[in-house]
Residue frames relative to the residue before (quaternion, step in Angstrom):
aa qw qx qy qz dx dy dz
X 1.0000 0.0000 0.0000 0.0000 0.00 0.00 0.00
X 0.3773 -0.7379 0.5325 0.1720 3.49 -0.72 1.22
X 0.5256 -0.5836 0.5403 0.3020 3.57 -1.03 0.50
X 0.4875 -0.5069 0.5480 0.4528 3.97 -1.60 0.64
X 0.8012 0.0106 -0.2340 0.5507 3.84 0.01 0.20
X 0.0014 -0.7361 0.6608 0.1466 3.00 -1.45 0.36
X 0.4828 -0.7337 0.4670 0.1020 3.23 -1.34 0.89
X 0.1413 0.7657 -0.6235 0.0709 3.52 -0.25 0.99
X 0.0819 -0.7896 0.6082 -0.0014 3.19 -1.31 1.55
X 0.1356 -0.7241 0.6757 -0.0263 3.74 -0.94 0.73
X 0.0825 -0.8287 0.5529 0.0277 3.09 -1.00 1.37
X 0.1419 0.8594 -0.4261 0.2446 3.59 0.62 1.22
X 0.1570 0.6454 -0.7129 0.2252 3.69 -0.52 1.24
X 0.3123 -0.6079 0.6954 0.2221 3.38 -1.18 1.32
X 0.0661 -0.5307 0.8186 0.2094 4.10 -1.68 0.09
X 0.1026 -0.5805 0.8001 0.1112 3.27 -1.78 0.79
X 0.6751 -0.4914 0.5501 0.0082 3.04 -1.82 0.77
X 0.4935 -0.4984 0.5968 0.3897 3.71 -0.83 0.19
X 0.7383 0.3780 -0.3118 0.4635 3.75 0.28 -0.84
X 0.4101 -0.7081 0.4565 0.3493 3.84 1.54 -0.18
X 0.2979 0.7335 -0.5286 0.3062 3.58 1.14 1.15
X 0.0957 -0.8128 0.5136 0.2577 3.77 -0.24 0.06
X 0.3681 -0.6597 0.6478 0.0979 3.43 -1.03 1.31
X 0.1259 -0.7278 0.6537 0.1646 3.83 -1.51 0.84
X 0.1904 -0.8428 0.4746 0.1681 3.41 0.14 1.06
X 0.2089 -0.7722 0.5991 0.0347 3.43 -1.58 0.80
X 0.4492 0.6484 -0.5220 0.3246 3.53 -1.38 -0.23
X 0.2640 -0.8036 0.4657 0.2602 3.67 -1.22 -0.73
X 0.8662 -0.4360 0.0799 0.2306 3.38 -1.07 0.90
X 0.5515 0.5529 -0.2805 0.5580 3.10 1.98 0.29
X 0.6830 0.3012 -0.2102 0.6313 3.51 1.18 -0.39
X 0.5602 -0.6724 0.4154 0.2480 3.99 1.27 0.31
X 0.6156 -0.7304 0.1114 0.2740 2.95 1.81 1.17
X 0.6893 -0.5292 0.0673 0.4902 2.73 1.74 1.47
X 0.5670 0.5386 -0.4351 0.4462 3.73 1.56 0.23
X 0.1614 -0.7782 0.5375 0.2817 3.16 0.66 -0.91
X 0.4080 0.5309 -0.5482 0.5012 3.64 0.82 1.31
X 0.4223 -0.5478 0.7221 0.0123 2.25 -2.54 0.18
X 0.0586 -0.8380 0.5202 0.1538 3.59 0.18 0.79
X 0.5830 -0.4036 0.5563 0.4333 3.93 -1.13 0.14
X 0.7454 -0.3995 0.4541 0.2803 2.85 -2.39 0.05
X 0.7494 0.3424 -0.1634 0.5427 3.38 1.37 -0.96
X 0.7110 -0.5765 0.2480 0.3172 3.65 1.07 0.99
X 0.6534 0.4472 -0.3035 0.5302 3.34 0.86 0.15
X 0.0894 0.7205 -0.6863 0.0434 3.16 -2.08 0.76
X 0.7692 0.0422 -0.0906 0.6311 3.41 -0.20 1.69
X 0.7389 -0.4977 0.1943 0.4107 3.26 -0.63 -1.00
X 0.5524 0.5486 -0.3932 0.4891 3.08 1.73 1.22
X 0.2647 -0.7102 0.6470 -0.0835 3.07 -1.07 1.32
X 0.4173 -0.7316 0.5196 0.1436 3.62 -1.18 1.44
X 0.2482 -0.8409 0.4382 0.1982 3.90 -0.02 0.65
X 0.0839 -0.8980 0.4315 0.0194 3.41 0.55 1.34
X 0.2266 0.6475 -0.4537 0.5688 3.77 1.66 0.67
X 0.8289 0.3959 -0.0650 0.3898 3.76 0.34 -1.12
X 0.4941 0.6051 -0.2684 0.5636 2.78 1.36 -1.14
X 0.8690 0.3126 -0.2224 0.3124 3.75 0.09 -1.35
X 0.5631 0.5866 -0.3597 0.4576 3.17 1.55 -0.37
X 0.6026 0.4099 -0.4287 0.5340 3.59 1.23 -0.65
X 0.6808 0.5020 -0.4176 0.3320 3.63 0.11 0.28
X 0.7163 0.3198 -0.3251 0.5281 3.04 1.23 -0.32
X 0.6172 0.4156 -0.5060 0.4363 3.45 0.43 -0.15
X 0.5246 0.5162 -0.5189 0.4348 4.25 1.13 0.18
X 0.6978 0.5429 -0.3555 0.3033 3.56 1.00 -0.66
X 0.4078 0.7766 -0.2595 0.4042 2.82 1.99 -1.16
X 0.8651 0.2655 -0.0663 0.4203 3.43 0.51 -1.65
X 0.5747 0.5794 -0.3702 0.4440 2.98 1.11 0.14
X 0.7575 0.4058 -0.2435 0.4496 3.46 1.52 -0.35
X 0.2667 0.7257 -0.4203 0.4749 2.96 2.14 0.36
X 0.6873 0.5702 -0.0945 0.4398 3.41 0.64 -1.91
X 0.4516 -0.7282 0.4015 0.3234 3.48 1.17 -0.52
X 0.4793 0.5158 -0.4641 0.5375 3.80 1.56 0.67
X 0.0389 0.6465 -0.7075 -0.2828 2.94 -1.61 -0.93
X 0.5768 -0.5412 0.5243 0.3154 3.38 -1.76 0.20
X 0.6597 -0.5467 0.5152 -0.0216 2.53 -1.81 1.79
X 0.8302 -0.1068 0.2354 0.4940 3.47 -0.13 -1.19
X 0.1912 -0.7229 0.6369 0.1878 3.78 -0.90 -0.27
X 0.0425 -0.7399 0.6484 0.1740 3.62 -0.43 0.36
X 0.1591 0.7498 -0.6251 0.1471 3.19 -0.96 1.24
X 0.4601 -0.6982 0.4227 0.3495 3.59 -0.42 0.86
X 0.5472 -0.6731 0.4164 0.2721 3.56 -0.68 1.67
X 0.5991 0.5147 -0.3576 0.4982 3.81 0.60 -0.97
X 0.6866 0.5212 -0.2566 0.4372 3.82 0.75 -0.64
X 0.6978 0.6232 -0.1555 0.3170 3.27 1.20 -0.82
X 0.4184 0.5879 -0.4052 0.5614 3.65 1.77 -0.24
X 0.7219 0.4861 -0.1905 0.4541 3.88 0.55 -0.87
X 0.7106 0.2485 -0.4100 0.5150 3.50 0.78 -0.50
X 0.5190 0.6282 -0.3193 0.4837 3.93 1.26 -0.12
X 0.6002 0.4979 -0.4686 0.4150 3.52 1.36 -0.08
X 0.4823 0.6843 -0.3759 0.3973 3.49 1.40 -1.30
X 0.6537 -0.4620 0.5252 0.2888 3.77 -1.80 0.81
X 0.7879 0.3017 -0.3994 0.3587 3.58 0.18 -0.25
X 0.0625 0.9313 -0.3512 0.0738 3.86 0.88 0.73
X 0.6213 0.5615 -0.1756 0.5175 2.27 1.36 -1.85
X 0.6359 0.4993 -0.3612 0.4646 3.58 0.37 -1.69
X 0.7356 0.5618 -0.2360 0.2958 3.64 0.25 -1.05
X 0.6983 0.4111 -0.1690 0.5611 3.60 1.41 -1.09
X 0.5660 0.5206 -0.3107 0.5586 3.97 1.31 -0.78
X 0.7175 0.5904 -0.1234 0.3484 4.02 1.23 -0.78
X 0.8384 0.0153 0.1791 0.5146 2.82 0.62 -1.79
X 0.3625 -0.6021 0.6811 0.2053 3.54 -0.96 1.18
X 0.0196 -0.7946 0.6062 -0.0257 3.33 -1.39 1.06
X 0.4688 -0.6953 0.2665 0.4751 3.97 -0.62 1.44
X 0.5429 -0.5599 0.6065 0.1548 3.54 -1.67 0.77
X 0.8231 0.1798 -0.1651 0.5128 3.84 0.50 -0.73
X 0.5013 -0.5377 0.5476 0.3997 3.66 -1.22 0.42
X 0.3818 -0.7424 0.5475 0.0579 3.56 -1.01 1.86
């Protein structure tokens, strides 16, 4: 029996490289998910850079399925300082009309 909400979380940020490799980063939120960085306001540290193009498309296409499935998403946690930038990307609109996204640093 499925709970009246269910929570489904997906932690998924592509980094690309200067050479445009993409790194899937692991670990857990005490060690900064296994990079040990700190990216800027504008996503980047060194020669990695957070692809927030991807980033939003993997969010909608989770919301997508999830309303396939008959749920939808609850919340995003996404670090607010991070969030002008993934709001700059073409899928905004879809993204603000869609998805409630967290407001304070969790």
């Amino acid at each position: 029996m499925l709970c009246e909400r269910t929570v489904i979380t997906q932690r998924c940020h592509l980094i690309h490289t200067r050479s445009n490799t993409q790194k899937q980063d692991s670990g857990h939120a005490f060690n900064q998910f296994g990079d040990n960085v700190v990216f800027d306001e504008k996503g980047r540290y060194n020669e990695l850079r957070i692809d927030f193009e991807a980033l939003a498309v993997r969010i909608i296409r989770l919301h997508e399925e999830a309303k396939k499935r008959g749920y939808d998403l609850w919340r995003v946690i996404f670090d607010p300082e991070f969030q002008p930038q993934l709001f700059k990307t073409k899928y905004v609109d879809c993204l603000k009309e869609n998805i409630t996204f967290s407001s304070k640093h969790s």
